[in-house]
C-alpha positions in Angstrom: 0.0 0.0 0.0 3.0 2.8 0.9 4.3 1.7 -2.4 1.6 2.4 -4.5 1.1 5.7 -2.5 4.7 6.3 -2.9 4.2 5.8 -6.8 1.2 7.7 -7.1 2.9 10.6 -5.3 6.2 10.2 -7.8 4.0 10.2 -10.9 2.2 13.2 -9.5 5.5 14.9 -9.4 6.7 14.0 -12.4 3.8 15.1 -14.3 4.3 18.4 -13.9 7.8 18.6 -15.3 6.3 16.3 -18.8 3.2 18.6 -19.2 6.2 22.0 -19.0 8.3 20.2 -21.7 5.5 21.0 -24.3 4.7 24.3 -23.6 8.1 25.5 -24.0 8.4 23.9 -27.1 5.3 25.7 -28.2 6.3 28.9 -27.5 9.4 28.1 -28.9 7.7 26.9 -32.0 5.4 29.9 -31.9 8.2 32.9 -32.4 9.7 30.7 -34.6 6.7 30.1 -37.2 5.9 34.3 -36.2 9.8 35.0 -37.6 8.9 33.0 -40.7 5.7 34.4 -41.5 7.5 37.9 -40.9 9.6 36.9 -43.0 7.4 35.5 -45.6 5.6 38.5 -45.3 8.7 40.6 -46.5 9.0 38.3 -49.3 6.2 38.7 -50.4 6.0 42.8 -50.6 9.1 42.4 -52.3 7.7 40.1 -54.8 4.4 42.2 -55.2 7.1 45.6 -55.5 9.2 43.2 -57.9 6.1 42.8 -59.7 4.8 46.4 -59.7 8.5 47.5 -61.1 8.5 45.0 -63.6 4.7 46.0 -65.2 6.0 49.4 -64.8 9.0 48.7 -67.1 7.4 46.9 -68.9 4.8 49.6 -69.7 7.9 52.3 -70.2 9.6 50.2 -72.8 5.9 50.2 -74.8 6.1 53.6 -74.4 9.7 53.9 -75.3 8.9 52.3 -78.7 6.9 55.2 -79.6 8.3 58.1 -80.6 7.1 62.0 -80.5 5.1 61.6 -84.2 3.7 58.2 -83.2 6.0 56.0 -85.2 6.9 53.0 -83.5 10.9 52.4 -83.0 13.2 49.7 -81.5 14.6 49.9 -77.7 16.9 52.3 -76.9 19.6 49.8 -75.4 19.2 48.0 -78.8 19.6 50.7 -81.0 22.8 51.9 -79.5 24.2 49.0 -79.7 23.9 49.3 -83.4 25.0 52.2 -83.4 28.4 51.7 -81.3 28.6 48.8 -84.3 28.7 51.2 -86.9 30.7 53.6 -85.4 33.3 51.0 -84.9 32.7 50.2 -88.7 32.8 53.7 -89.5 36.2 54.9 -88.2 37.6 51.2 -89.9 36.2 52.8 -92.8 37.9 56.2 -92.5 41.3 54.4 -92.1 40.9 52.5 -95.1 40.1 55.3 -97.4 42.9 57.1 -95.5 45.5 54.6 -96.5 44.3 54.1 -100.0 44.3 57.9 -100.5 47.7 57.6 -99.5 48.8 54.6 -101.5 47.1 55.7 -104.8 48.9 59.8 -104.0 51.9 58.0 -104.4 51.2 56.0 -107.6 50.8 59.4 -109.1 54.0 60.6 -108.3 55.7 57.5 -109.3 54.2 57.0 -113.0 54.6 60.6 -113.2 58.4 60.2 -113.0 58.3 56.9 -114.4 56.9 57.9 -117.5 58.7 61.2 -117.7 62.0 59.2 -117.3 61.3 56.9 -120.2 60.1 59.8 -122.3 63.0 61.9 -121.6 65.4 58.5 -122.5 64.2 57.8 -125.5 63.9 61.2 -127.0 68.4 61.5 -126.3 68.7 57.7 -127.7 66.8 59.3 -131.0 69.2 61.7 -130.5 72.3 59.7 -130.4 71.0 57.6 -133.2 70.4 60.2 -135.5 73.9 62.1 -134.5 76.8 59.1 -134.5 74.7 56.1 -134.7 75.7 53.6 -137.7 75.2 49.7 -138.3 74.2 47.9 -135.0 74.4 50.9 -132.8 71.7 52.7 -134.7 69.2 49.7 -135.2 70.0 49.4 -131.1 69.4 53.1 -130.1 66.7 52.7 -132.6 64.6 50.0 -131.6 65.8 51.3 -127.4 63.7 54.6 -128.3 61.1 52.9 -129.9 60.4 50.5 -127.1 60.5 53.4 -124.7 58.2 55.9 -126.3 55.8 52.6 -126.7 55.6 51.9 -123.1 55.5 55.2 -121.8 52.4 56.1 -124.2 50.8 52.9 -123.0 51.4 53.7 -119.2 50.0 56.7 -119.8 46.8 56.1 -121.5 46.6 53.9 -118.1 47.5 56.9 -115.8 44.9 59.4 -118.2 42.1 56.9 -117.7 42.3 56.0 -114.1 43.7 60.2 -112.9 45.5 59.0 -109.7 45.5 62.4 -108.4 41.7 62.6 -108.4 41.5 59.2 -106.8 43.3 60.3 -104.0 41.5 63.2 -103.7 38.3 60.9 -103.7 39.9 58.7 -100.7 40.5 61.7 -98.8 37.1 63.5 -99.2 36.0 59.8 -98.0 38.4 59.9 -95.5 37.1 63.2 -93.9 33.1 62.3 -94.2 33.4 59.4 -92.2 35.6 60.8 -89.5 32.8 63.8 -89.3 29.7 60.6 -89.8 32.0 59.0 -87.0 32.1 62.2 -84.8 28.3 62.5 -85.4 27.0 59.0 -84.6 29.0 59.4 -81.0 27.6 62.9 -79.9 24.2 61.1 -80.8 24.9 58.2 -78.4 26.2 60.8 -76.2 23.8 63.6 -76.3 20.5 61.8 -76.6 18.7 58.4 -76.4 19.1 56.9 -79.8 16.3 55.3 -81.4 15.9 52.4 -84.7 15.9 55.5 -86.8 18.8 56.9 -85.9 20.9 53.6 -86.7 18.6 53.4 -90.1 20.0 56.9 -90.9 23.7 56.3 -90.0 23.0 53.1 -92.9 22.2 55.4 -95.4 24.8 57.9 -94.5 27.3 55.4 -94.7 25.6 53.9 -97.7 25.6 57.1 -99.9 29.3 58.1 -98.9 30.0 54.6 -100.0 27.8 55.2 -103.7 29.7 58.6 -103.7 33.9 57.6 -103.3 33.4 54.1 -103.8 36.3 51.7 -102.6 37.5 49.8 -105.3 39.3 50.3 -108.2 37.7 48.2 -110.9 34.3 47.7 -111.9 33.1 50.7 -109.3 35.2 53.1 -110.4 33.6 56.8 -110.9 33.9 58.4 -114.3 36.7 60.4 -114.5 35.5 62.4 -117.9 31.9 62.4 -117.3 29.5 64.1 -120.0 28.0 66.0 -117.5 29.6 67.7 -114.4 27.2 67.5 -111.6 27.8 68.3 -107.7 29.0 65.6 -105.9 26.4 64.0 -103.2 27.1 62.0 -100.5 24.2 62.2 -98.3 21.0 60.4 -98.5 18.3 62.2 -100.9 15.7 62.3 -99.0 17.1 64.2 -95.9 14.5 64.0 -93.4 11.9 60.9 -93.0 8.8 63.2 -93.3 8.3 66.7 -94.5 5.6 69.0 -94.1 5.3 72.1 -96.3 5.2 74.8 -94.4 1.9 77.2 -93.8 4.3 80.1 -92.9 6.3 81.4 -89.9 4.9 81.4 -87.2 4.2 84.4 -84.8 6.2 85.6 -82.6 9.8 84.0 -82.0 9.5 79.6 -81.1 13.1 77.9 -80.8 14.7 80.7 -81.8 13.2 81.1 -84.8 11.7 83.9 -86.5 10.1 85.3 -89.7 13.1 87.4 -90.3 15.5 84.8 -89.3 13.6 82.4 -91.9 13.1 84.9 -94.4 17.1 85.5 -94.1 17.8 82.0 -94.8 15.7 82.0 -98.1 17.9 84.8 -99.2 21.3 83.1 -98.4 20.3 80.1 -100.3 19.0 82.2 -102.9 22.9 84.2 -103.1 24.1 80.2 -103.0 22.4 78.8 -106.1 23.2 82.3 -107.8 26.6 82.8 -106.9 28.9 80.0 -105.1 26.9 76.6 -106.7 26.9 78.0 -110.0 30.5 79.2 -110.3 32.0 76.0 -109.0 30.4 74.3 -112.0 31.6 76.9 -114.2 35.1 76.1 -112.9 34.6 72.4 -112.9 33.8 72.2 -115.9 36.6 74.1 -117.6 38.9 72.3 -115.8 37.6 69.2 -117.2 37.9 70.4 -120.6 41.5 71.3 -119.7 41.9 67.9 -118.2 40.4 66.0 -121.5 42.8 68.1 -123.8 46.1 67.2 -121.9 44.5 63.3 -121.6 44.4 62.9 -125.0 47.6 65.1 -126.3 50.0 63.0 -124.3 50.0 60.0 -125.6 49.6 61.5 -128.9 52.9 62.7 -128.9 54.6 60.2 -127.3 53.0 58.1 -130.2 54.0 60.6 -132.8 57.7 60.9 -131.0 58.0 56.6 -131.0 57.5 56.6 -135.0 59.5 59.6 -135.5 62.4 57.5 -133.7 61.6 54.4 -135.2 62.2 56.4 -138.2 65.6 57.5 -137.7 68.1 57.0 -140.6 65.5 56.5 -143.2 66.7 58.1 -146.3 63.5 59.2 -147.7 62.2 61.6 -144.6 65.9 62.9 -144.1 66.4 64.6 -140.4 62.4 64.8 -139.4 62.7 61.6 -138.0 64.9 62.8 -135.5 62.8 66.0 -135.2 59.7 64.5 -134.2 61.6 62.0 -131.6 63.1 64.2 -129.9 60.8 67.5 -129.8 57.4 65.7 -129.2 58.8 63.3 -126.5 59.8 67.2 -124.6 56.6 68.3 -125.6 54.5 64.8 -124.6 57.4 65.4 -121.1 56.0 69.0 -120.2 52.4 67.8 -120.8 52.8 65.4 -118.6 54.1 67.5 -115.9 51.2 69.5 -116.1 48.7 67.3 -116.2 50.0 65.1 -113.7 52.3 67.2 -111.7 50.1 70.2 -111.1 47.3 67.1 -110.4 44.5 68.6 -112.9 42.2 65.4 -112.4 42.3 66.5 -108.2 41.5 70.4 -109.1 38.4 68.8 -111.0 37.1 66.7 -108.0 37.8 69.8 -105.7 35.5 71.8 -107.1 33.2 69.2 -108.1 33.0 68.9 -104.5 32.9 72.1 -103.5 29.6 72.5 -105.4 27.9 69.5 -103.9 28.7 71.5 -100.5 26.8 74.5 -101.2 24.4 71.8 -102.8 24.0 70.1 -99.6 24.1 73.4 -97.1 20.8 74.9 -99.5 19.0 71.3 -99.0 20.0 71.2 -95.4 18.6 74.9 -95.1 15.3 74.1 -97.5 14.3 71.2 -95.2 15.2 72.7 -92.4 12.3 75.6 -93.6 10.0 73.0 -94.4 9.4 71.7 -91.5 5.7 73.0 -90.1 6.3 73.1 -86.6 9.1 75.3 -85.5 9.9 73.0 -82.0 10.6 70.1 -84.6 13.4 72.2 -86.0 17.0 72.8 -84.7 17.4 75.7 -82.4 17.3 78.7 -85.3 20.4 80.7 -83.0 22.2 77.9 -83.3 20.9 76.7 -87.0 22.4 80.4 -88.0 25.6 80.1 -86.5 26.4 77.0 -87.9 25.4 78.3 -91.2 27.3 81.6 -90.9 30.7 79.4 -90.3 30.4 76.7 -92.5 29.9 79.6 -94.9 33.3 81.2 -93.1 31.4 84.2 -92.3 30.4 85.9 -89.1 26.5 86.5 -88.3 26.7 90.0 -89.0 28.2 89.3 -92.2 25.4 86.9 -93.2 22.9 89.0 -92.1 24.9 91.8 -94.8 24.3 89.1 -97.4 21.0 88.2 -96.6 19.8 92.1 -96.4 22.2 93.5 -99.6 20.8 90.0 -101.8 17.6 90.9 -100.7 17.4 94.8 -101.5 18.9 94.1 -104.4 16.0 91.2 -105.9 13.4 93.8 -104.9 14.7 96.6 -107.1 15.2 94.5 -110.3 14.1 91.2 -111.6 16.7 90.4 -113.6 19.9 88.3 -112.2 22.3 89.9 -110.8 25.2 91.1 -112.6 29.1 89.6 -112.0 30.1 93.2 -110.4 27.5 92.8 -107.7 28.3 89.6 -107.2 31.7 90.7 -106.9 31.0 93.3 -104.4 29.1 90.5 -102.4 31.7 88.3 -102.3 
């Protein structure tokens, strides 16, 4: 009996310590499942704010692909990717042209004294042969000048058709519009968000520079004694996406613009097409028809000189033989130098280039005045000074032009004459 009381009282003890073991592991388990649910909790507000930032990102790339006149264009992390691309391709380009420019200068210079040297040999082996040459010396100076005269005339009909001077001064304009496209493309990446358009125009930039001073030699090569002299282009024709012809200036002064500041850029492209595009064709062209003449009198007369010393001894036409030799291979020397030397074929693309810049300056103004809303525009301060010093004038001394070209088309009709042009300019 005491040992079952004894038991019952143990059990009774021990009960209380087994029923504690529970609760602590409750509470325990409690804090525990409140730190996960805390935690939980946190995950998911950051989930939900994940979620919120994504839609929202989302939703400002939609609107990212839409531009300011509702035309839909590709990201902006895309497009200047592109675009560092073809800048990279760009300034590869303008290193190629550079070197080619430089390889094809030198060719020049070295048929130039090439064929001068030849020339200037055979026309004293004539010389010789007509003076002391007998037997087997003269059939050898003979047939020395003869060979001479006929590869120089053939070297040059080479050098007359192919004008390495104006090749290299092809390679070099290249050269310098795709170090300025290159310049361009990275303040765009720089400046502003570029868009698909903006690679799409940096294409055709580098597609009509390409079209303009093509690469190759062979099979692209531009025509050297063209029918017609035309400006040179290198820019895309259509120089804005979408034009709007303009209802008239607006009131007032918006982005810097103005009626009298539009009305003064009418009148400087006016004085251009009058003045500076039309007399760089003038010049172009007579230099061509300077540059045709000594292209086809060269080899003429190195022709003329290599039958005149093949010639040489021949009873029948006496000392003429020796005459035409030697005097048209000096003459076919110093025409030469001139065409080659003074580099006639590089005068001819200067200018030719020089009118496709005032060409391009009255398209970049006319478009510019075409658009309809003035905020579209470039900033017309800025627009004018750019004008004013690609012209290498100050703004005063535009504004001169502007004013003097316009006073002058209200009191006559007529074009103006080459002494007011002269006092213009």
């Amino acid at each position: 009996m005491a040992t079952i009381q004894a038991s019952i009282l143990l059990f009774r003890s021990a009960s209380p310590s087994t029923t504690l073991t529970p609760k602590v592991q409750t509470r325990r388990l409690s804090a525990h499942q409140h730190q996960m649910n805390s935690f939980i909790s946190k995950l998911n507000g950051q989930q939900k704010f994940y979620t919120m930032t994504k839609t929202s990102t989302r939703r400002h790339r939609n609107r990212s692909r839409i531009n300011s006149r509702g035309h839909e264009v590709e990201p902006n992390i895309e497009a200047s990717e592109e675009l560092h691309s073809m800048m990279n391709l760009v300034a590869d380009r303008a290193e190629m042209h550079q070197n080619i420019g430089i390889q094809r200068d030198n060719w020049n210079h070295l048929l130039l004294t090439s064929i001068n040297g030849m020339t200037v040999t055979a026309a004293t082996m004539a010389a010789l042969a007509a003076v002391s040459g007998e037997g087997n010396s003269l059939l050898a100076l003979k047939l020395a000048s003869t060979i001479l005269y006929v590869v120089a005339t053939g070297v040059l009909l080479v050098m007359n058709k192919i004008q390495p001077s104006q090749l290299a001064e092809e390679q070099r304009n290249a050269s310098r519009l795709f170090k300025q496209l290159h310049e361009q493309i990275k303040s765009g990446i720089t400046l502003r968000k570029p868009t698909s358009n903006n690679v799409k125009d940096a294409i055709e930039r580098v597609l009509a520079i390409d079209r303009a001073y093509p690469l190759p030699l062979l099979g692209a090569m531009l025509d050297k004694f063209p029918k017609a002299v035309e400006p040179a282009v290198w820019w895309p024709k259509e120089m804005r996406n979408q034009k709007e012809i303009s209802g008239g200036g607006g009131e007032g002064r918006r982005n810097g613009w103005s009626e009298e500041l539009e009305e003064e850029m009418r009148e400087v492209v006016g004085v251009m097409k009058r003045k500076d595009g039309a007399e760089y064709l003038r010049l172009s062209k007579l230099v061509l028809k300077v540059n045709k003449v000594l292209a086809v009198t060269g080899p003429w007369l190195t022709g003329l000189a290599a039958v005149g010393s093949a010639l040489v001894g021949t009873p029948w036409i006496g000392s003429w033989a020796m005459v035409i030799g030697v005097v048209f291979g000096a003459l076919a020397t110093v025409v030469n130098t001139i065409e080659h030397g003074v580099q006639v074929g590089m005068i001819f693309e200067m200018y030719r280039s020089s009118a496709g810049f005032f060409m391009l300056m009255e398209e970049s103004i006319e478009s510019t005045l075409e658009e309809r809303e003035a905020e579209e525009r470039e900033n017309g301060e800025v627009f004018e000074t750019e004008v004013a010093l690609k012209l290498g004038r100050s703004l005063s001394e535009l504004k001169n032009l502007a004013s003097t070209s316009s006073s002058s088309s209200s009191s006559s009709n007529s074009e103006p004459t080459e002494e007011f042009a002269s006092k213009l300019f």
